[in-house]
C-alpha positions as CSV (number, residue, x, y, z in Angstrom):
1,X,111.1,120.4,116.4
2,X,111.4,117.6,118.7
3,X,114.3,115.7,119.2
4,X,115.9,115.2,115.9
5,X,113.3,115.1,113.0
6,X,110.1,117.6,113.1
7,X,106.9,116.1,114.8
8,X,105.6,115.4,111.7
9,X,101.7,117.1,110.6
10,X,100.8,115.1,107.7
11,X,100.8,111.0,106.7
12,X,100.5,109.2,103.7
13,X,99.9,105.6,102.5
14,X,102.5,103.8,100.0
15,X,102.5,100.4,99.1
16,X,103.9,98.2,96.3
17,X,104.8,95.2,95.6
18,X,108.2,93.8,93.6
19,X,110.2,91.0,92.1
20,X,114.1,90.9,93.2
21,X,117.5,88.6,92.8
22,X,117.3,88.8,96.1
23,X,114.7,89.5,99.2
24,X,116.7,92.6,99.7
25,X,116.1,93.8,95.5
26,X,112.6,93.1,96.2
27,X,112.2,95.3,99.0
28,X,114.0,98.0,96.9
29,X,111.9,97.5,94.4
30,X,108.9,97.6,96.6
31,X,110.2,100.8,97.8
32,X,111.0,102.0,94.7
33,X,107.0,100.7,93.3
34,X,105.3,102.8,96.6
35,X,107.4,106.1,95.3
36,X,109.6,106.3,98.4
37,X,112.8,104.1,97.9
38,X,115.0,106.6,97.1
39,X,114.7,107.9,100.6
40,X,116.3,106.7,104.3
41,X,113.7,105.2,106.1
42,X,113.4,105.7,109.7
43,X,111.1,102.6,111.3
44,X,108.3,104.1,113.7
45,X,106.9,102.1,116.5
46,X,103.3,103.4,115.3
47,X,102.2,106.2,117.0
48,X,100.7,108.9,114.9
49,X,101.2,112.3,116.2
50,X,98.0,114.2,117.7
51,X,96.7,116.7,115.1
52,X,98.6,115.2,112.3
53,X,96.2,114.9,108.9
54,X,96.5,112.1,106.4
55,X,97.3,113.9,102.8
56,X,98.4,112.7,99.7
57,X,101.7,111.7,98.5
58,X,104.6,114.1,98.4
59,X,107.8,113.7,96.6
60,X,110.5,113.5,98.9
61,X,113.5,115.0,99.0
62,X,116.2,112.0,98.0
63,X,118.3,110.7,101.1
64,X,116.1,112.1,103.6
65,X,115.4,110.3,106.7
66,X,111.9,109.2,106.2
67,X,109.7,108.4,109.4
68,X,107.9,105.2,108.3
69,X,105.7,102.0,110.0
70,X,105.6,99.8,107.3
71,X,104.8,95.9,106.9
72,X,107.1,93.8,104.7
73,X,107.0,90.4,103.6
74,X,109.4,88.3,101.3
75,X,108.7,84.8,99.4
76,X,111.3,82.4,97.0
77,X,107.9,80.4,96.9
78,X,106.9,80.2,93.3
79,X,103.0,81.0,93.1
80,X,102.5,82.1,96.8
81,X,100.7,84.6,97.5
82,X,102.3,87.1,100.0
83,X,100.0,90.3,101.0
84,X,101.0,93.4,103.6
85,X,99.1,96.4,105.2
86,X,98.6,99.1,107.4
87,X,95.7,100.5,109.2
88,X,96.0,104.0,110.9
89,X,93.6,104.5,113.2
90,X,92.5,108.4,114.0
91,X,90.6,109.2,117.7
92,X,87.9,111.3,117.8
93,X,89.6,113.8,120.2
94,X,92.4,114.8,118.1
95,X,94.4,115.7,120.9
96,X,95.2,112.5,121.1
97,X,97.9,110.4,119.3
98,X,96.5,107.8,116.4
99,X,98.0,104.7,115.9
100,X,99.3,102.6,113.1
101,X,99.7,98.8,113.1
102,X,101.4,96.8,110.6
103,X,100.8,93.2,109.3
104,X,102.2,90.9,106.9
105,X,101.7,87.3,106.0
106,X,101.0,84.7,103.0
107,X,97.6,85.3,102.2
108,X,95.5,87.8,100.2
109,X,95.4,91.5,100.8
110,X,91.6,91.5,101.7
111,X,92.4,89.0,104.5
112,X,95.5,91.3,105.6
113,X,94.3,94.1,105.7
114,X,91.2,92.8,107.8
115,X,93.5,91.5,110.4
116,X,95.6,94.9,110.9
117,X,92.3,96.9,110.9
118,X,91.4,94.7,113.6
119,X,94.8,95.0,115.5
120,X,94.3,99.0,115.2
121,X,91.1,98.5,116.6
122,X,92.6,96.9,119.7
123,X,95.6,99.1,120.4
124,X,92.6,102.1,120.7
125,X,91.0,100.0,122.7
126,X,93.9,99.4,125.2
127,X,94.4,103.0,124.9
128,X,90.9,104.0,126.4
129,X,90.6,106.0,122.9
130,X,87.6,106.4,121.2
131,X,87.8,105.3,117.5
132,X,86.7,108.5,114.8
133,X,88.1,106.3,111.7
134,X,90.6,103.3,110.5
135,X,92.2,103.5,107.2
136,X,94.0,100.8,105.7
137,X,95.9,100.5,102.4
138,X,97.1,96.7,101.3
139,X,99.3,95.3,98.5
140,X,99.1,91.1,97.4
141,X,101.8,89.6,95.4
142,X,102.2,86.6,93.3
143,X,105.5,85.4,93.6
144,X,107.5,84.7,90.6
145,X,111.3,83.9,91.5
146,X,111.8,86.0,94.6
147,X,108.9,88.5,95.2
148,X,108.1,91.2,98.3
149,X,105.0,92.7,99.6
150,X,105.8,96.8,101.1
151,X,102.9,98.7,103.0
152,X,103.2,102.1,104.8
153,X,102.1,104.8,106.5
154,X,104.5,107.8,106.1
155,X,105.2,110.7,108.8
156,X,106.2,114.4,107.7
157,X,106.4,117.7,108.3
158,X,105.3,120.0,105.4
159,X,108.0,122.7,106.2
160,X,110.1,119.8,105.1
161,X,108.6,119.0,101.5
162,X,111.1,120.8,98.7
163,X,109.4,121.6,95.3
């Protein structure tokens, strides 16, 4: 362990997408759609640490602090189309951190999610780091009344993960 949370050995992608009375409902219900809104989350300035493995989902323990990048995006536009992603992008030499970059906007997912592969692509380029692979996971909404748009890419330890 360093600092105060584990250095996390495992990610995961969660997205969804909500309706609220208010921006702040939607992004609970966003949460609450990508499986993790019952949790504390802890916003990550992207950095993916080295070795760590993408896996699938876990239930997490409620009221944990969560380590999370994630891209959010509110409307009170009725029809607009709001859209967020994440790409993670994974070096060849896993020795070295991977990065995640975040993006949201009005606009369809497949647009998104093109322009945050693209900014991953970047950051490993100013890093000097060699690309193995980009992943990126991308939610659109339609608003209705007050809608959100929630995507993530979430840190964690699997000594951590309680049955």
């Amino acid at each position: 362990m360093n600092g105060w949370l584990p250095v996390p050995d495992f990610y995961f992608f969660a997205a969804g997408s909500s309706e609220g009375y208010t921006s702040l409902n939607a992004f609970d219900g966003c949460l609450m759609n990508a499986g993790i809104g019952n949790t504390n989350l802890v916003r990550l300035s992207s950095i993916i640490p080295p070795n760590c493995r993408e896996g699938e989902p876990v239930k997490l323990p409620y009221g944990h602090a969560v380590p999370v990048a994630y891209a959010f995006i509110s409307s009170q536009t009725p029809g607009e189309i709001i859209s967020a992603a994440v790409a993670a992008a994974i070096p060849k030499d896993r020795s070295l951190p991977g990065l995640i970059m975040e993006y949201s906007a009005r606009g369809h997912k497949e647009d998104i999610e093109g322009i945050v592969t693209n900014m991953a692509k970047e950051g490993m380029k100013m890093r000097g780091f060699e690309v193995d692979h980009i992943k990126a996971a991308s939610v659109e909404h339609v608003v209705e009344r007050v809608g959100g748009a929630f995507a993530s890419v979430v840190l964690w330890d699997h000594a951590l993960v309680r049955g």
